[in-house]
C-alpha positions in Angstrom: 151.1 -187.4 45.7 151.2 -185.3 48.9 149.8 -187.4 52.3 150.5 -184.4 54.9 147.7 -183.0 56.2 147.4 -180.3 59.0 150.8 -181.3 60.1 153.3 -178.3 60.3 156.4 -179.1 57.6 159.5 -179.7 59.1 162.3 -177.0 58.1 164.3 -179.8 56.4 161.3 -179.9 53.4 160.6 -176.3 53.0 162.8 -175.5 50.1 160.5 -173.4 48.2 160.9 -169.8 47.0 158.9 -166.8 47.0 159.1 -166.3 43.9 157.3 -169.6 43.2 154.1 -167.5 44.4 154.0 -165.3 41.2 152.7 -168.2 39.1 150.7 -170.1 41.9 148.4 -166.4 42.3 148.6 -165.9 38.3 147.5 -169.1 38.1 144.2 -168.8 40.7 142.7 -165.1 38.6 142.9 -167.0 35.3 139.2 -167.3 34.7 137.0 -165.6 32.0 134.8 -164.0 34.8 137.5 -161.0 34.8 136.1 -160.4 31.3 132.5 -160.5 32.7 133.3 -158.6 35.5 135.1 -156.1 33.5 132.0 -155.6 30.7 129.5 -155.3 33.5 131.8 -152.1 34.8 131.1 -150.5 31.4 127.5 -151.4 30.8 125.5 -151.2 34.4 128.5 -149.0 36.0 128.9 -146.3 33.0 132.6 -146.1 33.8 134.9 -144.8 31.1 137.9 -147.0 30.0 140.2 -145.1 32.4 138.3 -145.5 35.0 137.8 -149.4 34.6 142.0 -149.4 34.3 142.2 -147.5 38.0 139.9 -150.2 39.2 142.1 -153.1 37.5 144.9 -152.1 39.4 143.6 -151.1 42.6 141.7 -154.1 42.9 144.4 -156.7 43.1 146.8 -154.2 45.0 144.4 -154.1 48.1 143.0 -157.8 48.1 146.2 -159.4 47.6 147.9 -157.7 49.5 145.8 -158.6 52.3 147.0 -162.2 50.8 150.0 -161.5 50.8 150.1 -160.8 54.7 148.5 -163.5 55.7 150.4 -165.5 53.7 153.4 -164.6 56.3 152.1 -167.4 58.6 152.5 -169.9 56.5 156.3 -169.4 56.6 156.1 -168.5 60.2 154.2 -171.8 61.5 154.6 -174.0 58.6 151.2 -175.1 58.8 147.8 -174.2 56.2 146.1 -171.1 57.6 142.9 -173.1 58.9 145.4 -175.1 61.5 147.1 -171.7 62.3 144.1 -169.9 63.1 143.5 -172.3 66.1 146.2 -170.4 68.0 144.1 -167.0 67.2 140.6 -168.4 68.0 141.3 -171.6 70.2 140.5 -175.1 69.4 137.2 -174.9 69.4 136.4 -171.3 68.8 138.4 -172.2 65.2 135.1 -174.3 64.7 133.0 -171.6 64.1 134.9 -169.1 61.4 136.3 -172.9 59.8 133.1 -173.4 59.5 131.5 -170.5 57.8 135.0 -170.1 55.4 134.4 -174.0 54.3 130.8 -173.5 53.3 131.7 -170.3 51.5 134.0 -172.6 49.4 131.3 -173.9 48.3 130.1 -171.1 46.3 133.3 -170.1 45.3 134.3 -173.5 43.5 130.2 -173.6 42.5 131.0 -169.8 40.3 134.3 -171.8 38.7 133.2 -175.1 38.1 130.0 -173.3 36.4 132.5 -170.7 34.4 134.4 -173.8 33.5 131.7 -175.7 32.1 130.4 -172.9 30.2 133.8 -172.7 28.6 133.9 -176.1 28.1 130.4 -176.3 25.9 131.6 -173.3 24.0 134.5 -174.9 22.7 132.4 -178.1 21.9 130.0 -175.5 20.0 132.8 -174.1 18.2 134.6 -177.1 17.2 131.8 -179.9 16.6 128.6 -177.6 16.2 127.2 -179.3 19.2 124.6 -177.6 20.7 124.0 -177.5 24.6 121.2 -179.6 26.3 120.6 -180.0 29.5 122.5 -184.3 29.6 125.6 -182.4 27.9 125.6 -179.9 30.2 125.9 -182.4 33.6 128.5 -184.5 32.0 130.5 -181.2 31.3 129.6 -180.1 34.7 130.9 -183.7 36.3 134.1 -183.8 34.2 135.2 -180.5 35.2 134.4 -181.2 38.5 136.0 -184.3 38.6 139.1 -183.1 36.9 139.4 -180.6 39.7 139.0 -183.1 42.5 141.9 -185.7 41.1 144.5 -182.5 41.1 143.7 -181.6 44.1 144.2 -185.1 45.1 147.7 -185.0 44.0 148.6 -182.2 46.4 151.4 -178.8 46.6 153.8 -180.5 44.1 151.6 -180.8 41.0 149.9 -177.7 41.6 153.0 -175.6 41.7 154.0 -177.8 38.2 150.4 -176.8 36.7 150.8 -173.4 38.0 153.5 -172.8 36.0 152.7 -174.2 32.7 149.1 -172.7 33.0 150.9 -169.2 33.3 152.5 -169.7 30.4 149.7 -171.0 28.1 147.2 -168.4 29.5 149.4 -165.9 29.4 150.2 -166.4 25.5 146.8 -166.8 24.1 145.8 -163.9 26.0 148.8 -162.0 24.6 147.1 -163.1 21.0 143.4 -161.8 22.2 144.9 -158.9 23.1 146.7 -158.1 19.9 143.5 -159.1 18.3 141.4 -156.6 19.9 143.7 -153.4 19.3 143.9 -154.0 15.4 139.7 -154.6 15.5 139.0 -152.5 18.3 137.5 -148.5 17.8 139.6 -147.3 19.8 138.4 -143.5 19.4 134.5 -145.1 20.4 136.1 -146.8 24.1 138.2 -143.3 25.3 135.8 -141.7 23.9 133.6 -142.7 26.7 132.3 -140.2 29.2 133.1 -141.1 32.8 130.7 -142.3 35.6 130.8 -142.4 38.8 132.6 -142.0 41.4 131.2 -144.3 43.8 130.5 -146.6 40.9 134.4 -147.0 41.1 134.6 -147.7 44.4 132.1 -150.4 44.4 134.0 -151.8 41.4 136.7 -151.9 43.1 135.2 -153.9 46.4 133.2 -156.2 44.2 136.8 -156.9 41.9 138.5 -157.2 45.5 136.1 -159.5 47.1 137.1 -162.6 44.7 140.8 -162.0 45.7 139.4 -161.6 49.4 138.6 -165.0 49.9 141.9 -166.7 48.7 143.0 -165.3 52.4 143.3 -167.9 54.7 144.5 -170.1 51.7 147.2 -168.0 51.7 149.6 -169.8 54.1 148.8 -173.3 52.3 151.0 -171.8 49.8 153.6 -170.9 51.5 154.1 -173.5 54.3 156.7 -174.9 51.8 159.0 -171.7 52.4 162.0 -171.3 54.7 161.7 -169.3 57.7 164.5 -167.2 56.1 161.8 -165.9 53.2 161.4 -162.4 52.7 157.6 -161.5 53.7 158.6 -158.6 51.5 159.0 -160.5 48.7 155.9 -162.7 49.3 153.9 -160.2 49.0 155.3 -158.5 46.2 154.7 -161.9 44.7 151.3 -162.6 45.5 150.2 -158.8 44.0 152.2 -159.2 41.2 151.1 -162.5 39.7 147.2 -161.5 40.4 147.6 -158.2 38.6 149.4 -159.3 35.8 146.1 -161.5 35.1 143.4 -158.6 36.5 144.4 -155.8 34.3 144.2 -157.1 30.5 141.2 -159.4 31.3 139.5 -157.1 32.8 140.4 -154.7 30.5 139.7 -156.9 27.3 136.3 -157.6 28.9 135.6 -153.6 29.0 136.8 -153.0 25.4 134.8 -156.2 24.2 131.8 -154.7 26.0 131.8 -150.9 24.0 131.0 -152.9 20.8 128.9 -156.1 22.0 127.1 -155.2 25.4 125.3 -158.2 25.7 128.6 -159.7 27.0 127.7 -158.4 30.5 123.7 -159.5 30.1 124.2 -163.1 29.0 123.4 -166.1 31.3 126.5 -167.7 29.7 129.0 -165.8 30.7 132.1 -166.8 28.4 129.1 -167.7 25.3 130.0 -164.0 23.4 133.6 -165.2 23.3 133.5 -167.0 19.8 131.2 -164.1 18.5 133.9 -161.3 19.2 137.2 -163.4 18.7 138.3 -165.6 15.4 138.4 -169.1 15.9 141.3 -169.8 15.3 141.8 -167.7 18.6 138.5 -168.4 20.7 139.1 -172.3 20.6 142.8 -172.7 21.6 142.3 -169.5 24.0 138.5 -171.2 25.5 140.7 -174.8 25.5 143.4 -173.1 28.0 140.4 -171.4 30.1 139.0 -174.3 30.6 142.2 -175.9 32.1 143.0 -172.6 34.1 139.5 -172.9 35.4 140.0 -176.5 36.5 143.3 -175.5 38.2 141.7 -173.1 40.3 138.9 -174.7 41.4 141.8 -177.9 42.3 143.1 -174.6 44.4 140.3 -174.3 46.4 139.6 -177.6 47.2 142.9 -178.6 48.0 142.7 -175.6 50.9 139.3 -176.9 51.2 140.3 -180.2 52.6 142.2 -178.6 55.4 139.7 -177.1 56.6 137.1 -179.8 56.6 140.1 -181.8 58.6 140.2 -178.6 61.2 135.9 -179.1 61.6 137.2 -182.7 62.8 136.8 -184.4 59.7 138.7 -187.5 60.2 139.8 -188.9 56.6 142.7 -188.2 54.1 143.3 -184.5 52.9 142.7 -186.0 49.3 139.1 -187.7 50.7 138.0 -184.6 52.7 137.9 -182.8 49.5 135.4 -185.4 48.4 132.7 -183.6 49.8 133.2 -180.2 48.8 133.3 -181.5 44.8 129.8 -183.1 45.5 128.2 -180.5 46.9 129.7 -177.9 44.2 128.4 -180.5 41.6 124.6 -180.2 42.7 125.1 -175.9 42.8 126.7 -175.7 40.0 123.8 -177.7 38.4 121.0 -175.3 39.7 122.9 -172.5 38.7 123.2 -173.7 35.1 119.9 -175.1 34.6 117.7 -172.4 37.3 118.8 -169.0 37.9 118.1 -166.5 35.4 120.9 -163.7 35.7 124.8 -165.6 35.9 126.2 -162.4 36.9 124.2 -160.7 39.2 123.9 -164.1 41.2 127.8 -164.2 41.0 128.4 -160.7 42.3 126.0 -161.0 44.9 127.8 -164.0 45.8 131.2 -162.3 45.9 129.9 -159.2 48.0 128.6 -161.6 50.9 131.9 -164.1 50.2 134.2 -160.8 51.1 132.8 -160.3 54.1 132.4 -164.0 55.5 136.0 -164.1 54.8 136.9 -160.5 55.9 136.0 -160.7 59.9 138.4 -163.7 59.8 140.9 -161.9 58.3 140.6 -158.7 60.6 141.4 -160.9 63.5 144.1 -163.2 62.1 145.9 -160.7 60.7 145.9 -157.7 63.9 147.0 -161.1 65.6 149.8 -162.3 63.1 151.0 -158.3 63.4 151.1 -158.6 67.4 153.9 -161.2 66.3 152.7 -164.8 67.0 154.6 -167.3 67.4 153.1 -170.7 66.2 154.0 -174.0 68.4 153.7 -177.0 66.1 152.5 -179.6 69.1 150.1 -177.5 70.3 148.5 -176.7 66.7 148.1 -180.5 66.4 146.9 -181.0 69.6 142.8 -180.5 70.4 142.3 -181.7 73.9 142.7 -179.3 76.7 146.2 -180.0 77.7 146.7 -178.0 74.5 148.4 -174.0 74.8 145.5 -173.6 72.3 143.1 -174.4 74.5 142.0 -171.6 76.0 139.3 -171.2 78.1 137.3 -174.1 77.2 138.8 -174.2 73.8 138.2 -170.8 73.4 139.5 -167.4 72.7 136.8 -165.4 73.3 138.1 -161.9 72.5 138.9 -163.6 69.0 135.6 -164.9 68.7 133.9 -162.1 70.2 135.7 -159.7 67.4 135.4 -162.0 64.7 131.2 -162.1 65.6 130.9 -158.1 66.2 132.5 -157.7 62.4 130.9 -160.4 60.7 127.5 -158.8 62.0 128.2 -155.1 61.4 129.4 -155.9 58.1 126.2 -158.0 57.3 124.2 -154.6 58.1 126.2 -152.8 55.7 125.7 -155.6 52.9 123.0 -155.3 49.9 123.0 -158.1 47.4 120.3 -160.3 45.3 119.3 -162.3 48.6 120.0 -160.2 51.2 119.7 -156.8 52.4 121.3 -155.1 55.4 119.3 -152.3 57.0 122.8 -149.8 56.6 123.5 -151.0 53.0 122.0 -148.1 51.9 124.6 -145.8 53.5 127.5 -144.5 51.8 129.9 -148.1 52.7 126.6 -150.3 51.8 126.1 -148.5 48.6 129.5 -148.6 46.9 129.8 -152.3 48.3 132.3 -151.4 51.1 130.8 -154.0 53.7 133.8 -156.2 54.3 136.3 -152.7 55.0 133.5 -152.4 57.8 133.9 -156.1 58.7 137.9 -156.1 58.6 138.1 -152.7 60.3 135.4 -153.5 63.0 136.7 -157.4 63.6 140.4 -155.9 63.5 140.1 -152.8 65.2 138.0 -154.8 68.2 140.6 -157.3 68.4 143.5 -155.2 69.0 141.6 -153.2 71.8 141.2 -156.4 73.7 143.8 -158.4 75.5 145.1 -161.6 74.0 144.9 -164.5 76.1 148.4 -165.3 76.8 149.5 -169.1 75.9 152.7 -171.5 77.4 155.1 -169.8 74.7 157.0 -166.6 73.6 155.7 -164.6 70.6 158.5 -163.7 68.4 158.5 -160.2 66.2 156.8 -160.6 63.0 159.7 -160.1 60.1 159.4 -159.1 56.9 
C-alpha cells in the first residue's frame, strides 16, 4: 500500500519506465461510453463511417497529447500535478483552480461509477434473469463504488499491476466483439452511408477530446515514478498510443452497432443494447471485464483525486481524502440512475463544461512548464510565506489572472443541457470548441505576462 502523499519521490524510488504509461492510459479509456459516444456520432451527427474513423483518431491524438505534456512535470518535479501547480499559481492561488478540478472529479467518477453499474446489472440480467429495481440498483451502485475506493486505497503499485492485466483482458474480448461484428455486420449498409457534416466532425471531435481533457493534471501522478533521465518523447508517444489503441475500435464498434440498432445512442442505459447486438457467450465475459475496467478507472480518478483534496488543505491520509469524493459520487450517481431522463445528453453536456474547467488550467500550466520550470521539492511542500511559492500573498496573480480570463471566455463560448454561453452560438460554441478558446485565451494571456520570479533557477524543459 502506498503512504506518500504530496511528497516529491526521491530519485532513489523512481524506477519506472515510460513505457509503463501505454497500459496505465489504455487502461483509463476502457469504458463502454466510447460505444455510446461513437453511435450517437452516427445517429444525431449523420456522419458516415469514415468520418467517425477521422474523429477516432484525431480525438486521442490532440487530448492526450496535451496529457502527454503535462505529464513531463511529473518526471521533472517528482511530485502529482496538483502539488506542482503551486509553483505556477502560488500557494494559495493553487486553491482556486484545485478547487474547481476536484469538484469536476466529481462528475467524472459520477459518469463511470453510473456506466459501471449499468454494466454490472446487465450482466446480472444476462446471467440470472434478474431484473433491475430501484434496491438492486444502489447496492450495484455502492459495490462499484466501493470497489473503486479500496484500489485506490492501495495506491501507484497496484494500479500499474491492474493496469496491465485489464489491458490484456479488455483488449482480448474486445478483439472477439470485433471479429463478431465484421462476420454479422452489413458492411455495404455502414460505407454506404452518406457523409454529414463538417462541423458535426469538429464538434465530435471536441466532445471525444474533452473526456481525455480532464485526465490532464493527473497526468504527472503517473509519472512521478520516472527518472529524470525519461524521454518526454517517449511519454508522450506513450500516453497517445495506449488511449487510441482503446478510442478507435470502441468507438468504431459503437458506430457500426448503431447502423443496425439506433436505439443504442437513445437509451437511458447506455451499455443495456449490449446483450441485444452481441451473443452471450460474448456480452457476459466482455460486460464482466467492463465492469472491472470501469472500476479501475474510476480507482484512477480518485487516487489523483485524493491529492488534490490534500492540496485544498485536507489534512488526512491520501487513501482517507478519497473518502469523500466516493460519497459524494455515490449520491450523483444515484440521481442520475434513478432521475434524469436522457444518460447521454447529460453526459456530453457534462464532458463539454468538464473540458473547459480543466482546459484554462491547462493553458497556464503548460505555457509555464514550456518556459522551463524548475520544481524545488521544499518549497512545493511548504505553504507558509517563507515559501519560494509564496508569491505575493500566496499568489501568482498573472497565473490566476490568466487562468480566470480563459475559464470565463470559454464559458461564453459553451452551449450544453444546463448552460448556455451568450457566444456558443458562434462558429467555436457551435462545433463545441469552447475549451481551444479557454486553453488558447488562459495560455496565450499567460505567456504575455511576466512570471513572477522565485529563489531558484529554471532549467530547460527536455524532451
Amino acid at each position: 500500500m502506498e503512504t506518500r502523499g504530496l511528497d516529491p519521490v526521491p530519485d532513489s524510488e523512481r524506477t519506472g519506465r515510460a513505457r509503463g504509461l501505454f497500459p496505465t492510459w489504455a487502461a483509463a479509456n476502457m469504458t463502454v461510453l466510447l460505444l455510446t459516444i461513437g453511435a450517437g456520432l452516427v445517429v444525431f451527427d449523420g456522419l458516415s463511417f469514415w468520418q467517425v474513423l477521422v474523429i477516432a483518431v484525431a480525438a486521442p491524438a490532440v487530448s492526450f497529447g496535451m496529457v502527454g505534456l503535462i505529464s513531463v512535470a511529473g518526471r521533472s518535479g517528482g511530485a502529482p500535478g496538483m502539488a506542482l501547480s503551486r509553483a505556477v499559481f502560488g500557494q494559495r492561488g493553487n486553491l482556486a483552480p484545485g478547487a474547481l478540478i476536484w469538484v469536476a472529479r466529481w462528475g467524472w467518477e459520477t459518469a463511470n461509477a453510473v456506466t459501471g453499474t449499468y454494466a454490472l446489472l446487465a450482466v446480472l440480467d444476462l446471467l440470472f434473469g434478474v431484473r433491475s429495481t430501484t434496491t438492486l440498483v444502489m447496492v450495484t451502485l455502492l459495490a462499484f463504488v466501493a470497489g473503486s475506493f479500496l484500489l485506490s486505497g492501495l495506491g501507484a503499485r497496484a494500479l500499474r499491476v491492474c493496469c496491465v492485466w485489464s489491458a490484456y483482458l479488455f483488449g482480448g474480448f474486445s478483439v472477439l466483439v470485433l471479429v463478431h461484428l465484421a462476420g454479422a455486420t452489413a458492411w455495404r449498409t455502414v460505407l454506404d452511408r452518406p457523409a454529414g457534416p463538417a462541423s458535426a466532425m469538429i464538434a465530435g471531435i471536441g466532445t471525444l477530446a474533452a473526456g481525455g481533457i480532464s485526465w490532464a493534471p493527473s497526468g504527472p501522478d503517473f509519472t512521478r515514478y520516472l527518472p529524470r533521465s525519461a524521454s518526454g518523447c517517449a511519454m508522450v508517444a506513450a500516453t497517445v498510443g495506449g488511449a487510441g489503441i482503446v478510442f478507435l475500435p470502441m468507438v468504431l464498434m459503437g458506430a457500426v452497432m448503431a447502423v443496425g440498432t439506433p436505439e443504442l445512442a437513445l437509451t437511458r442505459d447506455p451499455v443495456s443494447f449490449i446483450g441485444v447486438l452481441l451473443p452471450d457467450w460474448i456480452s457476459v465475459p466482455y460486460l464482466a471485464v467492463a465492469v472491472l475496467g470501469m472500476v479501475l478507472i474510476n480507482a484512477m480518478s480518485m487516487y489523483s483525486a485524493g491529492f488534490t483534496a490534500q492540496t485544498l488543505g485536507f489534512t488526512v491520509p491520501r487513501a482517507w481524502a478519497v473518502g469523500v469524493n466516493a460519497a459524494i459520487s455515490l449520491f450523483l450517481g444515484s440521481l442520475l440512475m434513478l432521475v434524469a431522463s436522457s444518460f447521454l445528453d447529460s453526459f456530453v453536456s457534462f464532458l463539454n463544461l468538464l473540458a473547459v474547467t480543466f482546459s484554462a488550467w491547462i493553458g497556464v500550466f503548460g505555457v509555464d512548464l514550456l518556459r522551463g520550470r524548475a520544481y524545488d521539492p521544499v518549497a512545493l511542500m511548504n505553504t507558509t510565506p517563507t515559501s519560494a511559492y509564496w508569491y505575493t500573498g500566496g499568489f501568482a496573480w498573472t497565473a490566476v489572472a490568466a487562468w480566470a480570463a480563459g475559464l470565463s471566455v470559454g464559458l461564453l463560448f459553451t452551449g450544453v443541457e444546463w448552460f448556455t454561453g451568450p457566444l456558443a452560438a458562434t462558429w467555436a460554441g457551435r462545433n463545441g470548441l469552447g475549451w481551444a478558446v479557454t486553453i488558447a485565451v488562459s495560455g496565450g494571456l499567460y505567456a504575455m505576462l511576466p512570471r513572477p520570479g522565485v529563489r531558484q533557477r529554471a532549467a530547460p524543459l527536455h524532451f
